[in-house]
KEMAR-406006 format. One record per atom (N, C-alpha, C): x, y, z; atom name; residue in three letters. Coordinates in pm, 1 decimal, decimal comma, m for minus. Example, Ala and Ser with C-alpha at 12.3 -4.5 7.8 and 13.67 -1.06 7.14 Angstrom:
% residues 2
<lumtor><u>1319,0</u><v>m569,0</v><w>780,0</w><atom>N</atom><rest>ala</rest></lumtor>
<lumtor><u>1230,0</u><v>m450,0</v><w>780,0</w><atom>CA</atom><rest>ala</rest></lumtor>
<lumtor><u>1320,0</u><v>m330,0</v><w>780,0</w><atom>C</atom><rest>ala</rest></lumtor>
<lumtor><u>1285,0</u><v>m225,0</v><w>708,0</w><atom>N</atom><rest>ser</rest></lumtor>
<lumtor><u>1367,0</u><v>m106,0</v><w>714,0</w><atom>CA</atom><rest>ser</rest></lumtor>
<lumtor><u>1290,0</u><v>3,0</v><w>787,0</w><atom>C</atom><rest>ser</rest></lumtor>
% end
This chain:
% residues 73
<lumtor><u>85,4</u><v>m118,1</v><w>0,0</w><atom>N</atom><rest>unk</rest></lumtor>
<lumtor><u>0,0</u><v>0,0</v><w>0,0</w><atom>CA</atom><rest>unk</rest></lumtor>
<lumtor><u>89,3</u><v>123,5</v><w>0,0</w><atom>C</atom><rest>unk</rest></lumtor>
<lumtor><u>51,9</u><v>272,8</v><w>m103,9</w><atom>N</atom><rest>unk</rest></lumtor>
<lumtor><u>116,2</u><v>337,2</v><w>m65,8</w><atom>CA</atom><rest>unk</rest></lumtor>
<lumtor><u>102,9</u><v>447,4</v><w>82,1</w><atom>C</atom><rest>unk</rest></lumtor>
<lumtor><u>216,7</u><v>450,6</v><w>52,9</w><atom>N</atom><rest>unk</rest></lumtor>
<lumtor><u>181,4</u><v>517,6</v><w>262,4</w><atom>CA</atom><rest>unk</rest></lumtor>
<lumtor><u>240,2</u><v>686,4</v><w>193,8</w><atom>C</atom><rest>unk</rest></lumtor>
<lumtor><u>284,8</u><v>731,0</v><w>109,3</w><atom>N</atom><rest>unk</rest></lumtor>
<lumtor><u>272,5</u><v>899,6</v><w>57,0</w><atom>CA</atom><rest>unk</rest></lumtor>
<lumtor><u>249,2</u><v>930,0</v><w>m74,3</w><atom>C</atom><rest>unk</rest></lumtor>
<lumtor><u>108,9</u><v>873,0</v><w>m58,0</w><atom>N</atom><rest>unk</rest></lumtor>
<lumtor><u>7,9</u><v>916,2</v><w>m171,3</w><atom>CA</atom><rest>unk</rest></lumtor>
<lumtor><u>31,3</u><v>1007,4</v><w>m256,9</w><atom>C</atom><rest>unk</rest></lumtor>
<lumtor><u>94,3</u><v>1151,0</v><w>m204,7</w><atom>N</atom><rest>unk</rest></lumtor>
<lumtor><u>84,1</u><v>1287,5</v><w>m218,3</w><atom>CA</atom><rest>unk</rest></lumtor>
<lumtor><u>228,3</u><v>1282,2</v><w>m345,6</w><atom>C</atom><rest>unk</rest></lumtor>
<lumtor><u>380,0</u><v>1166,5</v><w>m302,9</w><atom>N</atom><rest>unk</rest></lumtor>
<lumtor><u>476,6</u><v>1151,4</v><w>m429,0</w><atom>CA</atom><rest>unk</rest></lumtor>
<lumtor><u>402,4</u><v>1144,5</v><w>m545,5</w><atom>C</atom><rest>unk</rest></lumtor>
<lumtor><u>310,7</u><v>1039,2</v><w>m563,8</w><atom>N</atom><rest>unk</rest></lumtor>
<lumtor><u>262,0</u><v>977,2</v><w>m703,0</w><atom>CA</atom><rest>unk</rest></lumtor>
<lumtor><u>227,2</u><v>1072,5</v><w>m811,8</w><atom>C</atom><rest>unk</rest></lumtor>
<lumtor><u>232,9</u><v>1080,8</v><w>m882,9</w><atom>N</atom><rest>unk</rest></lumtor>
<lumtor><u>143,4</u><v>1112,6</v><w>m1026,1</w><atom>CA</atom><rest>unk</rest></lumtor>
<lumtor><u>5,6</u><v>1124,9</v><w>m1022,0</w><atom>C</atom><rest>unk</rest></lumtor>
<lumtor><u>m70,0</u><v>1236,4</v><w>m1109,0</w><atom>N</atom><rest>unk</rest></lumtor>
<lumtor><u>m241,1</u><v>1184,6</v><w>m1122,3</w><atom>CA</atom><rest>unk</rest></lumtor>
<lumtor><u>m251,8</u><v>1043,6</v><w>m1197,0</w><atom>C</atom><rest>unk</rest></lumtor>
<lumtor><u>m315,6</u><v>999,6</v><w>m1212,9</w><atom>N</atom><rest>unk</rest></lumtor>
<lumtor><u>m334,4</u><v>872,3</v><w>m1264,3</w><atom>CA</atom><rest>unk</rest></lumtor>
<lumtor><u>m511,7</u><v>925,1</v><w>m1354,0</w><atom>C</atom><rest>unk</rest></lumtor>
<lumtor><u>m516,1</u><v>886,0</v><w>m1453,1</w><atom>N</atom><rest>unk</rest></lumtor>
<lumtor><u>m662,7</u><v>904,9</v><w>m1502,6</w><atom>CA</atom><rest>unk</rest></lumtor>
<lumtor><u>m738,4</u><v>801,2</v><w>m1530,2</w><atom>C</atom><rest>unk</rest></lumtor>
<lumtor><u>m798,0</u><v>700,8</v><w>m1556,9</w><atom>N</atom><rest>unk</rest></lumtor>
<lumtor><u>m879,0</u><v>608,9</v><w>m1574,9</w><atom>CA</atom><rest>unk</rest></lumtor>
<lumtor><u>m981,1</u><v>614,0</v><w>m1654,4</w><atom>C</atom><rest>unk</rest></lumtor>
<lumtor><u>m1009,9</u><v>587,4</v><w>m1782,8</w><atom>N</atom><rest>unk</rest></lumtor>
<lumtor><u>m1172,0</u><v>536,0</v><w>m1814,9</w><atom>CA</atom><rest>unk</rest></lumtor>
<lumtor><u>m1147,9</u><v>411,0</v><w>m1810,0</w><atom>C</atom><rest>unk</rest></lumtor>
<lumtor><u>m1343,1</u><v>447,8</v><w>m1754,1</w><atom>N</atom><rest>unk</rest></lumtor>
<lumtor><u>m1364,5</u><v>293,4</v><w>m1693,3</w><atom>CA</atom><rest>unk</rest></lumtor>
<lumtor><u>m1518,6</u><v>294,4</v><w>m1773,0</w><atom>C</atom><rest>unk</rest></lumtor>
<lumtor><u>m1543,8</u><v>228,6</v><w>m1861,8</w><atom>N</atom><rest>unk</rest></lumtor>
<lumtor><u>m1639,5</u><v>202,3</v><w>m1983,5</w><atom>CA</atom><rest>unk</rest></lumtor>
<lumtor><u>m1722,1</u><v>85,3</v><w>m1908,2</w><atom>C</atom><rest>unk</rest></lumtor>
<lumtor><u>m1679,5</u><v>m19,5</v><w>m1832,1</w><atom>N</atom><rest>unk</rest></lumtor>
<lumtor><u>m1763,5</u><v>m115,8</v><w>m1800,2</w><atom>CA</atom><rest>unk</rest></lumtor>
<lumtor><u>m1722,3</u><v>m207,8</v><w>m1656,2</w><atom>C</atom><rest>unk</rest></lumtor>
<lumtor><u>m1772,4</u><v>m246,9</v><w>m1578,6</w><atom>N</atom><rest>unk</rest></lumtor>
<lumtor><u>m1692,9</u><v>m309,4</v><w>m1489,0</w><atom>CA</atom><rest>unk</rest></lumtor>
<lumtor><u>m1790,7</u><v>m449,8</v><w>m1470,2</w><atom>C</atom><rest>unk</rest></lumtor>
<lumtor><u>m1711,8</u><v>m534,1</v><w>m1503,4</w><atom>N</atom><rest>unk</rest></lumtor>
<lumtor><u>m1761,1</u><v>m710,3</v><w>m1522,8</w><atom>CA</atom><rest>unk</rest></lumtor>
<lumtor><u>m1741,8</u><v>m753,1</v><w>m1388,6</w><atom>C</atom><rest>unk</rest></lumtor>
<lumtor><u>m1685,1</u><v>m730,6</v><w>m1295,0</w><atom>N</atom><rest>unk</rest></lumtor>
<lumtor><u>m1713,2</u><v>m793,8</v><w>m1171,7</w><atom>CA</atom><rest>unk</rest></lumtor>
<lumtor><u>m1602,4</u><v>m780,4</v><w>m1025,8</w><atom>C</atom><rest>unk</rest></lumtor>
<lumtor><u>m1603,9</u><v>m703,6</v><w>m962,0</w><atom>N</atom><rest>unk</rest></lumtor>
<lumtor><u>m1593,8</u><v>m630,4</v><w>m850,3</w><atom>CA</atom><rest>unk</rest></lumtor>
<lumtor><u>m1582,6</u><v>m720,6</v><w>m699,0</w><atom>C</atom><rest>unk</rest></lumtor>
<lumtor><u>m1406,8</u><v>m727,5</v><w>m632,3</w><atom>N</atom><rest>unk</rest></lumtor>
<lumtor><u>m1402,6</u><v>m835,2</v><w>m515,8</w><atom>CA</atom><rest>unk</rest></lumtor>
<lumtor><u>m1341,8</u><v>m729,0</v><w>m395,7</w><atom>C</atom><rest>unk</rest></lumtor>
<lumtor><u>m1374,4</u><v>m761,0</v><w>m310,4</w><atom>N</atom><rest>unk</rest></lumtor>
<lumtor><u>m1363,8</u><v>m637,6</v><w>m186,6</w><atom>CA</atom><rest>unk</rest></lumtor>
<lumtor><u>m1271,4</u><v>m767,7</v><w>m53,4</w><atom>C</atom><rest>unk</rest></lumtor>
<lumtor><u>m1174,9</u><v>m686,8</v><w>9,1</w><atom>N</atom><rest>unk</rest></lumtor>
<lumtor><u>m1127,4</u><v>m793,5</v><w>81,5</w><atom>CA</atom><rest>unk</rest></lumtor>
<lumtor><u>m1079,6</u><v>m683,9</v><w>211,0</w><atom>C</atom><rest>unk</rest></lumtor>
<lumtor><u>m1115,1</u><v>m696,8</v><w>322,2</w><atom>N</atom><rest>unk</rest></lumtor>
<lumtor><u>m1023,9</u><v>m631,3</v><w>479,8</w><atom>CA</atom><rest>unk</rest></lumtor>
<lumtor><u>m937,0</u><v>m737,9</v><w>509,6</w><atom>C</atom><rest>unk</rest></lumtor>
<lumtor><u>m854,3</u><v>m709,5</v><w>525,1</w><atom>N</atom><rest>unk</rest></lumtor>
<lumtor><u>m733,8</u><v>m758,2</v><w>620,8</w><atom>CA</atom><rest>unk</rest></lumtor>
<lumtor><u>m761,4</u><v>m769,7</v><w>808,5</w><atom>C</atom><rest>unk</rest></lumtor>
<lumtor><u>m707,7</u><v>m817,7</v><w>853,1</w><atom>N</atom><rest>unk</rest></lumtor>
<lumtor><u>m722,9</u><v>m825,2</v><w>1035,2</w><atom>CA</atom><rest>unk</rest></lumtor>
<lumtor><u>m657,4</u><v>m657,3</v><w>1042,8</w><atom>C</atom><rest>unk</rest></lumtor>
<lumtor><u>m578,0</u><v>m612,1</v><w>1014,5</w><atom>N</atom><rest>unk</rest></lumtor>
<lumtor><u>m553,3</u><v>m462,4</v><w>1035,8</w><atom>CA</atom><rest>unk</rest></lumtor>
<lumtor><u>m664,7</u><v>m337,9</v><w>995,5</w><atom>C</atom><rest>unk</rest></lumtor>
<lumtor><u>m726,9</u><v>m395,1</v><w>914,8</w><atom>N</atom><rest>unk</rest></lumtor>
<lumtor><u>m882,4</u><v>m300,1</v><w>882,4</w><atom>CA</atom><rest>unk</rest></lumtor>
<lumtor><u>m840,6</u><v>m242,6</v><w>712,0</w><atom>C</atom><rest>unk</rest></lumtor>
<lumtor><u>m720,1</u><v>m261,0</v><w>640,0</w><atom>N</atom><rest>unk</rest></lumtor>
<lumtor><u>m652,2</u><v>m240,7</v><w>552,4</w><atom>CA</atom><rest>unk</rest></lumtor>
<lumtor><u>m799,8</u><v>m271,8</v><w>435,2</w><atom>C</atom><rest>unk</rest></lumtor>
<lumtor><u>m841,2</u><v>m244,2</v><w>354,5</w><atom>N</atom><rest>unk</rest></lumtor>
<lumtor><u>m928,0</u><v>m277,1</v><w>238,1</w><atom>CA</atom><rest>unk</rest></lumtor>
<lumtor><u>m880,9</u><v>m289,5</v><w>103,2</w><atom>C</atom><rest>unk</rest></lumtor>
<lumtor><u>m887,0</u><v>m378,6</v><w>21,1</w><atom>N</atom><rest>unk</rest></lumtor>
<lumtor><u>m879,2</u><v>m428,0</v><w>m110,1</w><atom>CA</atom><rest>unk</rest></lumtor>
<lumtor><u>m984,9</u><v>m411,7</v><w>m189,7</w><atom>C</atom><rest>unk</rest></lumtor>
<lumtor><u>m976,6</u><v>m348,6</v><w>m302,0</w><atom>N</atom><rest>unk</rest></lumtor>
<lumtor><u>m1110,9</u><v>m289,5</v><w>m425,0</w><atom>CA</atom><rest>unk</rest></lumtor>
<lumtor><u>m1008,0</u><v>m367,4</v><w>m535,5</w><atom>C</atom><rest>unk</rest></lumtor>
<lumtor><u>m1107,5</u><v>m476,6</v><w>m608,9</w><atom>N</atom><rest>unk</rest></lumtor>
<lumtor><u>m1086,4</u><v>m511,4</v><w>m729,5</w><atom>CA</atom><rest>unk</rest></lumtor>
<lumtor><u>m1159,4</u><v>m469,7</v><w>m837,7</w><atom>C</atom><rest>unk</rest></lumtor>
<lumtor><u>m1164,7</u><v>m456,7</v><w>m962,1</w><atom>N</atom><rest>unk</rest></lumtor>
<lumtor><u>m1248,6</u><v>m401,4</v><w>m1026,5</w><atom>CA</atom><rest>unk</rest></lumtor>
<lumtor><u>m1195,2</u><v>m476,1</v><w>m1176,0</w><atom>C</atom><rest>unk</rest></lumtor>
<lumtor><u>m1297,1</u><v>m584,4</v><w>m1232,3</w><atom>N</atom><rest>unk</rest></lumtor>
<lumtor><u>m1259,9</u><v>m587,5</v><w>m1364,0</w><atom>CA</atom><rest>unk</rest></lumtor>
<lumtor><u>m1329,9</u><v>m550,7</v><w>m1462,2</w><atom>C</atom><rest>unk</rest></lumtor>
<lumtor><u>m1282,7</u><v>m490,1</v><w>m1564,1</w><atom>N</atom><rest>unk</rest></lumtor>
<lumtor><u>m1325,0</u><v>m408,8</v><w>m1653,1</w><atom>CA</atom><rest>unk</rest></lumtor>
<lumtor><u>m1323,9</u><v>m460,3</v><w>m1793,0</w><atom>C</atom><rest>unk</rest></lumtor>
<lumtor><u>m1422,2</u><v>m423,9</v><w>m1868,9</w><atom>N</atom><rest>unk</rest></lumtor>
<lumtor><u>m1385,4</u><v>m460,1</v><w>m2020,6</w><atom>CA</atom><rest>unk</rest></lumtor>
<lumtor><u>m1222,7</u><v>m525,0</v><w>m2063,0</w><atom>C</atom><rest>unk</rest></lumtor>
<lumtor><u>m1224,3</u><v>m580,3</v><w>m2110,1</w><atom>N</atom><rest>unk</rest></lumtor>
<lumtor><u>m1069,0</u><v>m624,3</v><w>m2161,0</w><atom>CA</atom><rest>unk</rest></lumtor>
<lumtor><u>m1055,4</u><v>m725,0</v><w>m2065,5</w><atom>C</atom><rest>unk</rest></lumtor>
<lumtor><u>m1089,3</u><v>m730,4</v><w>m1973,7</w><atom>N</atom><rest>unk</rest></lumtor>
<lumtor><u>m984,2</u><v>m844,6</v><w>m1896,1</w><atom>CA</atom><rest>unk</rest></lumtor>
<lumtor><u>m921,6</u><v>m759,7</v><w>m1813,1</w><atom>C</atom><rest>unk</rest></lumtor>
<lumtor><u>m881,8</u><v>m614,7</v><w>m1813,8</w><atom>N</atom><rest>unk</rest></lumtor>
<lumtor><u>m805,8</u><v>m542,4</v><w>m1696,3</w><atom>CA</atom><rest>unk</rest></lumtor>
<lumtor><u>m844,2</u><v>m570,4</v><w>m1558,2</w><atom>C</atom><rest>unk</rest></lumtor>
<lumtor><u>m799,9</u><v>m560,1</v><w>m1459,6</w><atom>N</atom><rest>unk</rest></lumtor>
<lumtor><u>m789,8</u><v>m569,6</v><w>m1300,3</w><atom>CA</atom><rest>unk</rest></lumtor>
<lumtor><u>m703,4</u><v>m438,7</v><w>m1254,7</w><atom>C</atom><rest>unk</rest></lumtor>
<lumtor><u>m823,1</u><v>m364,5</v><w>m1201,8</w><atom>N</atom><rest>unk</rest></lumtor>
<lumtor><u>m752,8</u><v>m267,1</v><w>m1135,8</w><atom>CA</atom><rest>unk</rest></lumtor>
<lumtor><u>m805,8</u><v>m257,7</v><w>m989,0</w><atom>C</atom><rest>unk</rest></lumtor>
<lumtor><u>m694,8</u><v>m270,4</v><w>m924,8</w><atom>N</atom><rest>unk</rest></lumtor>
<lumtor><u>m690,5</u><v>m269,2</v><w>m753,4</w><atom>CA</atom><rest>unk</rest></lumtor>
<lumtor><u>m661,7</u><v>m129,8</v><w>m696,4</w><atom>C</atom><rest>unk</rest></lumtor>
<lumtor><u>m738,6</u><v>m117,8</v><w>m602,0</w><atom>N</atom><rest>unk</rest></lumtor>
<lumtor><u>m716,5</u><v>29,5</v><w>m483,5</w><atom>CA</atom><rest>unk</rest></lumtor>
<lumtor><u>m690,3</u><v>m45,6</v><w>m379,0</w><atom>C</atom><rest>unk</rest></lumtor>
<lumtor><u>m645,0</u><v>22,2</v><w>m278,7</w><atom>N</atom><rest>unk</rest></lumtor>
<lumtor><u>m598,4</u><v>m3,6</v><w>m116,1</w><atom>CA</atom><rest>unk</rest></lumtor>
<lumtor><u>m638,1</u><v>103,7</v><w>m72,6</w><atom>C</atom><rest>unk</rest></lumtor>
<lumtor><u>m730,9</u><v>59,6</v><w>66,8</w><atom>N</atom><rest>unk</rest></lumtor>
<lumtor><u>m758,0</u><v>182,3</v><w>103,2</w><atom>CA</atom><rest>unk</rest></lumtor>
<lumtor><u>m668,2</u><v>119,0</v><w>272,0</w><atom>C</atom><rest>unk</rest></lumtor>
<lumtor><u>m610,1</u><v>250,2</v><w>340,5</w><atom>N</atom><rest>unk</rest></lumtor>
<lumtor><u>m622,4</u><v>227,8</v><w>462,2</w><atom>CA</atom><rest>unk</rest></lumtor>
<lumtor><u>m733,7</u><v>256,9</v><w>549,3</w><atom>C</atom><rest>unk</rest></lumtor>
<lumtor><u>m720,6</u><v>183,0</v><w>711,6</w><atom>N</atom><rest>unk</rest></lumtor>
<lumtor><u>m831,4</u><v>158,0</v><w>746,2</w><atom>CA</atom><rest>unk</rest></lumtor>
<lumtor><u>m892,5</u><v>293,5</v><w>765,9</w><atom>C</atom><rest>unk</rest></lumtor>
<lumtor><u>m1008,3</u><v>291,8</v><w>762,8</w><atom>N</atom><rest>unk</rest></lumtor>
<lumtor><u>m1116,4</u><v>422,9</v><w>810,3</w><atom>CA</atom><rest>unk</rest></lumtor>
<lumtor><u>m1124,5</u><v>482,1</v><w>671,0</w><atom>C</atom><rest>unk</rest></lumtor>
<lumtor><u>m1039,7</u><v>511,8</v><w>556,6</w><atom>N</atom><rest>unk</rest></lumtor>
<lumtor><u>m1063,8</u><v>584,3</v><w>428,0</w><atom>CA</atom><rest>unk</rest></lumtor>
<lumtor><u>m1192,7</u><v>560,6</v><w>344,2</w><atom>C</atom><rest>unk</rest></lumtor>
<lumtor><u>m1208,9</u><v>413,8</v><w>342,3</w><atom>N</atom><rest>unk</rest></lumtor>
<lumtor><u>m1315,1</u><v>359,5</v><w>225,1</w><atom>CA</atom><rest>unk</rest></lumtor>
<lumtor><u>m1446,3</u><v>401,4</v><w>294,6</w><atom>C</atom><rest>unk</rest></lumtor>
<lumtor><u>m1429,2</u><v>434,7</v><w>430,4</w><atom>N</atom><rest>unk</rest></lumtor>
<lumtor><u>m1595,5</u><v>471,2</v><w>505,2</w><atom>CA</atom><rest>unk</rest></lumtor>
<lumtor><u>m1568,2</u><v>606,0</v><w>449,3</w><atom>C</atom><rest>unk</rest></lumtor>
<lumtor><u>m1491,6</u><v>691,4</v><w>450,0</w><atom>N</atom><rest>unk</rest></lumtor>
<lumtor><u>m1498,1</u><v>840,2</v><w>394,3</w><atom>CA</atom><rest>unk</rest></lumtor>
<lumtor><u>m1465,9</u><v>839,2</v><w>247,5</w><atom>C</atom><rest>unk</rest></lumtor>
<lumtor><u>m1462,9</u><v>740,5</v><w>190,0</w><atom>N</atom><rest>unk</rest></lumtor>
<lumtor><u>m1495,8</u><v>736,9</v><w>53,0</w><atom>CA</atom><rest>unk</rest></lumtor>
<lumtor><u>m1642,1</u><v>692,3</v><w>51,5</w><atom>C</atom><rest>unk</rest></lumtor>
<lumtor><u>m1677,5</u><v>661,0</v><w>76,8</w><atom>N</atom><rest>unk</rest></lumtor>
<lumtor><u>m1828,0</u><v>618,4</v><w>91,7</w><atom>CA</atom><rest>unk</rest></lumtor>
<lumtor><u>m1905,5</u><v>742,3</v><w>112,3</w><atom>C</atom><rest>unk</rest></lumtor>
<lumtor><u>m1870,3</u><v>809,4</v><w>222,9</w><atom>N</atom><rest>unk</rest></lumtor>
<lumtor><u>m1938,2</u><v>915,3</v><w>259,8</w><atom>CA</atom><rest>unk</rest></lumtor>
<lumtor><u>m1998,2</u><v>1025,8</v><w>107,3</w><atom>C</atom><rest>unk</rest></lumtor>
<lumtor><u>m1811,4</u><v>1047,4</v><w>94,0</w><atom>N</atom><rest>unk</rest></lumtor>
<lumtor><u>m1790,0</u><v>1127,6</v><w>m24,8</w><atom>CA</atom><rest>unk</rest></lumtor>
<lumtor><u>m1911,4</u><v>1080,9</v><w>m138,2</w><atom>C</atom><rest>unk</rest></lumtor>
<lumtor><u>m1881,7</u><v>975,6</v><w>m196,7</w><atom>N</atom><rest>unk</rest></lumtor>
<lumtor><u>m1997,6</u><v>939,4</v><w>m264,2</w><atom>CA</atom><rest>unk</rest></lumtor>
<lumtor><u>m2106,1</u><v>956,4</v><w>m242,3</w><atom>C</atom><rest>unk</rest></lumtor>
<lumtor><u>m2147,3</u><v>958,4</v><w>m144,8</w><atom>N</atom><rest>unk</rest></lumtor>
<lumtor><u>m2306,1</u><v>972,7</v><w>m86,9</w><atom>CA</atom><rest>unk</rest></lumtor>
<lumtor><u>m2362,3</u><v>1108,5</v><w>m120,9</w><atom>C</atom><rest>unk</rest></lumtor>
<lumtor><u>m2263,7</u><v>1171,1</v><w>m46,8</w><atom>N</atom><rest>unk</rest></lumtor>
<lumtor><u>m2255,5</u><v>1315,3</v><w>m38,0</w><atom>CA</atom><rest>unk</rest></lumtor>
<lumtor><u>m2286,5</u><v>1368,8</v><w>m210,0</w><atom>C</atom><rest>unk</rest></lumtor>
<lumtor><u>m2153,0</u><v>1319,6</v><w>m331,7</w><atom>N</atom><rest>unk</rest></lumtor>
<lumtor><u>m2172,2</u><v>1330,6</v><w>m458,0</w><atom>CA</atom><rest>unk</rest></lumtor>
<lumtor><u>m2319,3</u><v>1301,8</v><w>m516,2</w><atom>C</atom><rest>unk</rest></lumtor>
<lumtor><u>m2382,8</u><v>1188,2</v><w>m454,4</w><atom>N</atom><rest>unk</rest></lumtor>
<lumtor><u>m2478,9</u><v>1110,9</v><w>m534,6</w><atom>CA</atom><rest>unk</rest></lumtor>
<lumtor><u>m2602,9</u><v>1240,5</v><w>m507,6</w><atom>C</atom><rest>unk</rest></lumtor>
<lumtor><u>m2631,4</u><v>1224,2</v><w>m388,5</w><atom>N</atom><rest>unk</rest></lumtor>
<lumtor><u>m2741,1</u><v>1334,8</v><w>m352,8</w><atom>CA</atom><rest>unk</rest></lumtor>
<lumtor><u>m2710,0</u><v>1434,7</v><w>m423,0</w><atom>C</atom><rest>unk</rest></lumtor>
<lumtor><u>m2632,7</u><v>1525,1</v><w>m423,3</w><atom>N</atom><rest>unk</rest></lumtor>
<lumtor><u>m2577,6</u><v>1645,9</v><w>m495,6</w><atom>CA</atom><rest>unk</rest></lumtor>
<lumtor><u>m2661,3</u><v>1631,8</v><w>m651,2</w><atom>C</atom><rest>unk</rest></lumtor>
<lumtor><u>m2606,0</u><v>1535,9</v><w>m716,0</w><atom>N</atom><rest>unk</rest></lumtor>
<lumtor><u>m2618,0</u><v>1503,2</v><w>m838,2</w><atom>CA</atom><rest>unk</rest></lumtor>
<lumtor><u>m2766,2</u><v>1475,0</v><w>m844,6</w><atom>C</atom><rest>unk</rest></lumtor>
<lumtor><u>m2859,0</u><v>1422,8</v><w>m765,2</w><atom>N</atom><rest>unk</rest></lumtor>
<lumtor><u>m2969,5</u><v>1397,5</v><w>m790,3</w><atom>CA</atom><rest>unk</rest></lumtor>
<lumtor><u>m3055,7</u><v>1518,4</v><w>m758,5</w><atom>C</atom><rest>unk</rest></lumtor>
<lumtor><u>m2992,2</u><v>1542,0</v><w>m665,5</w><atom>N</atom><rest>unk</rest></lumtor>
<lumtor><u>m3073,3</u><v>1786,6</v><w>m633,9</w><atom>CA</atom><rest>unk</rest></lumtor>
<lumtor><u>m3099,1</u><v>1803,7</v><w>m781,0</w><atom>C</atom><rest>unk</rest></lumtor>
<lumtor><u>m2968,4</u><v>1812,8</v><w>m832,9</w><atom>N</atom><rest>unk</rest></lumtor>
<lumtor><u>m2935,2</u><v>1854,6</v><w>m932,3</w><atom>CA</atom><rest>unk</rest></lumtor>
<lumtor><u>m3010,6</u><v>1859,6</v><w>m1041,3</w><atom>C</atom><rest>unk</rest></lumtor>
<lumtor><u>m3004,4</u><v>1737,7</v><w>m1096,0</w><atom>N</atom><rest>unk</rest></lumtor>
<lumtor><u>m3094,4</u><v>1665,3</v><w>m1181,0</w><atom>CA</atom><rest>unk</rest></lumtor>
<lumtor><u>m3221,2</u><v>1657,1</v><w>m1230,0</w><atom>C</atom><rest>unk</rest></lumtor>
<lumtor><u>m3298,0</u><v>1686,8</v><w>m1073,5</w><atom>N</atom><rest>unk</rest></lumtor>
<lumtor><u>m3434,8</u><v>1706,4</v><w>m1051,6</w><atom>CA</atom><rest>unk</rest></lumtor>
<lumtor><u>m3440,8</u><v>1865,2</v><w>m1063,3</w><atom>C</atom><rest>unk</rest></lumtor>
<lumtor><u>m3319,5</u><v>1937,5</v><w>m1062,6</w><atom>N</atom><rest>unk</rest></lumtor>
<lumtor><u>m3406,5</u><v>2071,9</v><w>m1109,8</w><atom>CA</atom><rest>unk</rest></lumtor>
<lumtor><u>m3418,6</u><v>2133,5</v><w>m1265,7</w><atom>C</atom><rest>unk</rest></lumtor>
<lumtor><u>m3335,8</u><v>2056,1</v><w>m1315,6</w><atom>N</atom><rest>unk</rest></lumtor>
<lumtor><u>m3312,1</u><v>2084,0</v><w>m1432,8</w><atom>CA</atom><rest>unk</rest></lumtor>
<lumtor><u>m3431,6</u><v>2063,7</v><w>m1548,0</w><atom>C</atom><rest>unk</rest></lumtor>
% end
């Protein structure tokens, strides 16, 4: 896992389709996101522990936003 996120590069991603999705915690609370996509690709995230609940949040937070949104348009 990286532990200084902040060295890396942006990284960009399209993601056109996702065929099937494996989620794994560790005894440390550590989280594993698989994601396979069109092609046969496998792309993995690591979240450390407590992040993927505030990625969650975030999303939530996004989704509602987007649906305000939506409905006023």
């Amino acid at each position: 896992m990286a532990k200084n996120p902040a060295a890396f590069p942006e990284l960009d991603l399209d993601i056109a389709d996702v065929r099937h999705v494996t989620m794994t915690t560790d005894p440390q609370g550590e989280t594993a996101i698989g994601l396979e996509v069109a092609g046969g690709q496998v792309i993995n995230l690591f979240f450390a522990p407590g992040t993927l609940a505030k990625l969650e949040a975030m999303l939530t937070k996004a989704s509602q936003a987007q649906a305000q949104a939506s409905t006023i348009q």
